[in-house]
C-alpha positions in Angstrom: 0.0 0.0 0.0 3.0 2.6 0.4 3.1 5.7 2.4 1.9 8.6 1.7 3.9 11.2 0.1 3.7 15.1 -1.2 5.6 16.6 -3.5 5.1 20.3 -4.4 6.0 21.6 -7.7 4.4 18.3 -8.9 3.0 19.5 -12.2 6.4 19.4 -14.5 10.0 18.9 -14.5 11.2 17.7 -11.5 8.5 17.0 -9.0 6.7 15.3 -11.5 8.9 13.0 -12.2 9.8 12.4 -8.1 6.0 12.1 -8.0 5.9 9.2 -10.9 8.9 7.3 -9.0 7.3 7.3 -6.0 3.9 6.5 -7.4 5.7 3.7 -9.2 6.8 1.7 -6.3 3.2 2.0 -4.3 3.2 5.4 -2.5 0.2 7.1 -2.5 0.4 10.5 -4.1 -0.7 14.5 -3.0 0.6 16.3 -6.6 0.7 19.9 -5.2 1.2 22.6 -7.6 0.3 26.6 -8.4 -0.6 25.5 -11.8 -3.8 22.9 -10.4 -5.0 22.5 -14.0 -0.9 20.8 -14.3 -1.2 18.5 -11.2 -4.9 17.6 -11.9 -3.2 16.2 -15.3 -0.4 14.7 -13.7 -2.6 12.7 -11.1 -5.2 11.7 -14.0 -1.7 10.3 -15.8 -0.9 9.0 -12.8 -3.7 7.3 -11.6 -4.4 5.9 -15.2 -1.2 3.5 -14.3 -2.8 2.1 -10.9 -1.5 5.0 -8.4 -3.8 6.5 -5.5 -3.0 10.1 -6.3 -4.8 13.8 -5.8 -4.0 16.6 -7.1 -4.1 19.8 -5.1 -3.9 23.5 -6.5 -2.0 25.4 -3.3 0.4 28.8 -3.5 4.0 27.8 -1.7 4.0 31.4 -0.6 0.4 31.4 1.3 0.2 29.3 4.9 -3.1 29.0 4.9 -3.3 27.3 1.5 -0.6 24.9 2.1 -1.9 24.6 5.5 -5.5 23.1 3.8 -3.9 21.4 0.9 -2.0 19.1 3.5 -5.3 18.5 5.3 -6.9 17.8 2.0 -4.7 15.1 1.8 -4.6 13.8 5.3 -8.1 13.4 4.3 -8.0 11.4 0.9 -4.8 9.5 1.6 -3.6 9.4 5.2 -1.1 11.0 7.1 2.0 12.3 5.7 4.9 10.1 5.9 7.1 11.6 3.1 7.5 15.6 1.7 9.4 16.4 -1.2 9.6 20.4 -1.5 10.3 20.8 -5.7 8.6 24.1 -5.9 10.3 27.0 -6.8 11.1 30.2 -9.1 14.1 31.0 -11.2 15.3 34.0 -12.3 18.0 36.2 -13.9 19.2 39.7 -12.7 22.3 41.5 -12.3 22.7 42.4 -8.4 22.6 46.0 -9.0 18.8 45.5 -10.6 17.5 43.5 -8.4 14.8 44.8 -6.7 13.4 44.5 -3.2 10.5 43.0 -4.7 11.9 40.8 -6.9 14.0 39.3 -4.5 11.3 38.9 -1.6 9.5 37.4 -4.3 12.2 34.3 -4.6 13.3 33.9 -1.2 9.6 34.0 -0.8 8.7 30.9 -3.1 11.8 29.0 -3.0 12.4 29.6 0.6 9.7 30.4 2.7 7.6 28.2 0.7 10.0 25.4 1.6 9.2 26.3 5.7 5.6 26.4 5.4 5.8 22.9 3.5 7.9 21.2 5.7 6.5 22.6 9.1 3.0 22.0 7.7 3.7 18.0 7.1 5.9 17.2 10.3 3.6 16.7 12.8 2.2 13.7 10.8 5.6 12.2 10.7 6.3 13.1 14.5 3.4 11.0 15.4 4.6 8.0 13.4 8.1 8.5 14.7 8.7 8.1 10.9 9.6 10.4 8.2 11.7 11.1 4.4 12.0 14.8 3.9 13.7 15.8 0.6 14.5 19.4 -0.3 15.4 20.3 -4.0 17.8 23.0 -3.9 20.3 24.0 -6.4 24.2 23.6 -7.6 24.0 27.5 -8.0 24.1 27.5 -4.2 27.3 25.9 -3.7 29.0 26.8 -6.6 27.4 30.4 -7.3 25.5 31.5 -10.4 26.1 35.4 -12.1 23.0 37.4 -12.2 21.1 35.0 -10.0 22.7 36.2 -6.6 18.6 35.9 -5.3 18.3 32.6 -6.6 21.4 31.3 -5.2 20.6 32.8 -1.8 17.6 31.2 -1.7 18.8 28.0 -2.1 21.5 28.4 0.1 18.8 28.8 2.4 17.2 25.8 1.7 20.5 23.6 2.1 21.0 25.3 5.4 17.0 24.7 6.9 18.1 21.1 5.5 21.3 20.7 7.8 19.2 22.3 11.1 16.2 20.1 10.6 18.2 16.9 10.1 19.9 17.4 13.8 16.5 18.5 15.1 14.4 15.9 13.4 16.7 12.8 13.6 15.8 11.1 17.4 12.6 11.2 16.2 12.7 9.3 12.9 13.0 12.1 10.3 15.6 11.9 7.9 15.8 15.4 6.1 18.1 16.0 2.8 18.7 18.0 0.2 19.6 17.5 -3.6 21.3 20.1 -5.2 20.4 19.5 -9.0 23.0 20.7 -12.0 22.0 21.5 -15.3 18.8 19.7 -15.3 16.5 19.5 -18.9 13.1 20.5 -17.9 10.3 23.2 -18.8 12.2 25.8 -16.6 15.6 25.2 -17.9 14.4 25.3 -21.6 12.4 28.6 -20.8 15.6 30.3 -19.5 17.3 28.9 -22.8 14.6 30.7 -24.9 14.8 33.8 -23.3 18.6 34.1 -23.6 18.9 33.9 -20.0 21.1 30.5 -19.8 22.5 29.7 -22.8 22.1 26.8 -25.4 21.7 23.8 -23.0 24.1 21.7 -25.1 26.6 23.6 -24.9 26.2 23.5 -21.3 25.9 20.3 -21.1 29.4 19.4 -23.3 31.0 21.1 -20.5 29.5 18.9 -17.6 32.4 15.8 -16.4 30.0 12.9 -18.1 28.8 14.9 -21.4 25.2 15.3 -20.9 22.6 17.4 -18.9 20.7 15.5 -16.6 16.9 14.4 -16.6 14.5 14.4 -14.2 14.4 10.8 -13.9 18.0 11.4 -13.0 16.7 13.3 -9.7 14.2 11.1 -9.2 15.5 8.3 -8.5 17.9 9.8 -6.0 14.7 11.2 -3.9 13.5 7.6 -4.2 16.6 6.1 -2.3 16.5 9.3 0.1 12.9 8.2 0.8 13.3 4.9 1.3 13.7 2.5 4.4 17.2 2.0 3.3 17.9 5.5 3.6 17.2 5.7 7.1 21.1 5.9 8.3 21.5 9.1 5.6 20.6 12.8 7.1 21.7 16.2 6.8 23.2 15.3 3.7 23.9 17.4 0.4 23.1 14.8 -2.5 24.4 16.5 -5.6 22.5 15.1 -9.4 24.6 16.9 -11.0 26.8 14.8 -13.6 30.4 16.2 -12.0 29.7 19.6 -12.3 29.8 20.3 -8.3 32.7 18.2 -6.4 
């Protein structure tokens, strides 16, 4: 029967494809996403294959929402055993014209989004003395990224809530990491291509250690392991998907 697992972000890229792998092996799914018309997709696709999975349309950046999307699916699925935080915003600005807005804005999604999700879900896991927390930061954090100092800060963040929650978390249970994700082909990368903003992605990619970007699948299946019984001697760890490219 699995456990019960949430992924946020879960409508492309990324968390969907943590969401399919998890779905795969017999977790039961809560596909949460700003775009609900993507998640409610997603869990049609996924529950076409067998999988128990909801979709729920919930803002990162509101408490309240993410607050009653977790209780929507305490309600349809159980309690929350696993939370995968894949949400989050890119963007590209040189320091000087970054505004105030525009980085409360990311530190807001990618950040404080993260902190509602996880503090929102850990009760559950508390209770059960049990509990897989994945956060999906970025390379940029630890190797830095020109004109995304906000974006890189913001992940930063995330890798550092990651380290502090796995020593708090980890008599109780709760494993929490973080993967770090290179180059990475999805919607958001390919956007960033289009716009100018990153670059042709080959080219990228011929410069990464084994020749290739990585897939989604490829971070997948690391938040599988991370999520797994197996994992349970594994916290406060940075997991890097990132073909090389971050040592």
């Amino acid at each position: 029967m699995g456990r019960v697992a949430v992924v946020t972000g879960a409508g492309s890229g990324i968390g969907l494809a943590i969401a399919r792998h998890l779905a795969a092996r017999g977790d039961r799914i809560g596909l949460l996403d700003l775009k609900g018309e993507a998640a409610l997709r997603a869990a049609e696709d996924l529950r076409e294959t067998g999988a128990n999975a909801i979709a729920v349309e919930a803002d990162v950046t509101d408490r309240a929402a993410v607050d009653a999307a977790l209780d929507k699916v305490r309600a349809e699925l159980g309690p929350i055993a696993i939370m995968v935080t894949s949400a989050g915003l890119d963007a590209f600005e040189p320091f000087t014209e970054i505004t105030a807005e525009s980085w409360e804005r990311i530190l807001a999604i990618n950040l404080t989004g993260t902190f509602h999700c996880l503090q929102a879900a850990v009760a559950d896991m508390l209770a059960a003395r049990w509990g897989r927390i994945v956060t999906i930061s970025s390379a940029s954090a630890q190797s830095g990224a020109a004109r995304m100092a906000h974006y890189a800060a913001s992940k930063g963040g995330v890798i550092a809530l990651t380290k502090a929650l796995a020593l708090e978390l980890a008599p109780h249970g709760i494993t929490v990491n973080t993967i770090p994700p290179g180059l990475i082909d999805t919607p958001m990368s390919r956007r960033a291509e289009a716009a100018g903003d990153l670059g042709k992605l080959e080219k990228i990619a011929a410069r990464i250690p084994v020749g290739r970007a990585g897939t989604p699948e490829d971070v997948a299946a690391t938040c599988g392991f991370l999520c797994s019984d197996e994992a349970g001697f594994i916290t406060g760890q940075v997991v890097g998907v990132n073909g090389g490219m971050v040592l």
